[in-house]
Residue, then its C-alpha position, 0 to 999 in steps of 0.5 A: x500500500x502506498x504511503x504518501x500524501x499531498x497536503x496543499x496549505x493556503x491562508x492569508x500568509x503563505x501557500x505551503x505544498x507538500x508532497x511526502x512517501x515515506x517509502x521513497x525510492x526516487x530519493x527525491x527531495x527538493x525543497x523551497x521555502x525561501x529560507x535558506x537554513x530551513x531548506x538545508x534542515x528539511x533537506x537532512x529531514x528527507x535524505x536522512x529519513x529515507x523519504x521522498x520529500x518535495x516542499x514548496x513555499x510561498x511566504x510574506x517574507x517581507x515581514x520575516x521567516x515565522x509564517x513561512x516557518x511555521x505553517x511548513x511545519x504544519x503542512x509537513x506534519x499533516x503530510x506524515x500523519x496523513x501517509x501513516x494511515x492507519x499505522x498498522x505494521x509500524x515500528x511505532x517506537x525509535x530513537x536516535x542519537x547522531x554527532x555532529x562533530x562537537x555536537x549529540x544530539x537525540x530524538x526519540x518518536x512515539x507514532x502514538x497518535x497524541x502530540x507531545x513535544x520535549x524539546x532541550x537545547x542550550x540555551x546560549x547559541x547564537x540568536x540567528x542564523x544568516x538574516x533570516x533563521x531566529x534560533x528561537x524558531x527550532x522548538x516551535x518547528x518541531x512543536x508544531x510538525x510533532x503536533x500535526x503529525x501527532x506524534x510523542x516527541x523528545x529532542x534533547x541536545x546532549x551535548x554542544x560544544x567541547x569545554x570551555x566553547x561557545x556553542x555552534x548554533x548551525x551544528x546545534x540545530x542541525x544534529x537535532x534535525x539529522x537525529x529527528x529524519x533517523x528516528x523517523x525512519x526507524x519508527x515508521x518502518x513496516x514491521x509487521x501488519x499488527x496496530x501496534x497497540x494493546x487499544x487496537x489504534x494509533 
């Protein structure tokens, strides 16, 4: 059975398309928001995960990146819940721990149908990322693709920089998408044909 989704997003501040299959094969993953850094970090999302992943976005950039951000989030997590399905046969349950030269990261994914976001990065990098990424931006990216994709997630930082070293904001935020596509990919594996859930659905 085919696990994809098209979820197109249009308001009054951006028009969000996007196109995911959690079994790609193509490895196809083209991404446009407009926002340089958020690009890459989608980027490591699709290669990373394994998913063919196409995002093309819209967005009042002449007042800043936060709509554009935000409502591709939304999108990208309605795209992920709507290709789950049913969830019958996943793994459900994953995590994954990925350096980042100085820098560990770890997300942990629960497919379990009721969002959760635990989110813990150092609290002293850098508040921007070329002109247009705000830092303070990643916990509501991940807040609000966990929520749409309703999905339990962890993202812990656990360690950002050697002793007596600044953090480097681009690895920081970067080992947390490359850890969040692994655990992704593991936990959304099909691994039998069981909902795996003593409720009987996700």
């Amino acid at each position: 059975m085919s696990r994809t989704a098209h979820i197109v997003r249009t308001t009054g501040e951006t028009s969000v398309d996007v196109y995911v299959d959690l079994d790609g094969t193509d490895k196809v993953v083209d991404i446009a928001t407009g926002v340089g850094f958020y690009d890459h970090m989608l980027h490591q999302l699709g290669k990373h995960g394994g998913f063919d992943l196409k995002i093309a976005v819209k967005g009042d950039l002449h007042i800043d990146a936060h709509h554009t951000m935000e409502d591709t989030a939304i999108a990208l997590g309605q795209a992920f819940a709507a290709a789950l399905g049913d969830k019958a046969g996943v793994v459900r349950f994953a995590d994954a721990s990925v350096p980042l030269d100085e820098v560990l990261a770890r997300a942990v994914v629960d497919l379990s149908g009721r969002p959760y976001m635990v989110h813990e990065e150092p609290m002293d990098i850098a508040p921007m990322i070329s002109t247009d990424y705000p830092t303070s931006m990643t916990r509501h990216i991940l807040e609000s693709f966990a929520y749409h994709a309703r999905i339990c997630l962890h993202v812990t930082v656990l360690r950002a920089a050697n002793p007596g070293q600044k953090p480097d904001a681009h690895h920081v935020i970067e080992a947390q998408f490359k850890a969040l596509a692994r655990a992704l990919k593991y936990a959304t594996r099909i691994d039998g044909t069981e909902i795996p859930s003593t409720k009987g659905v996700l």
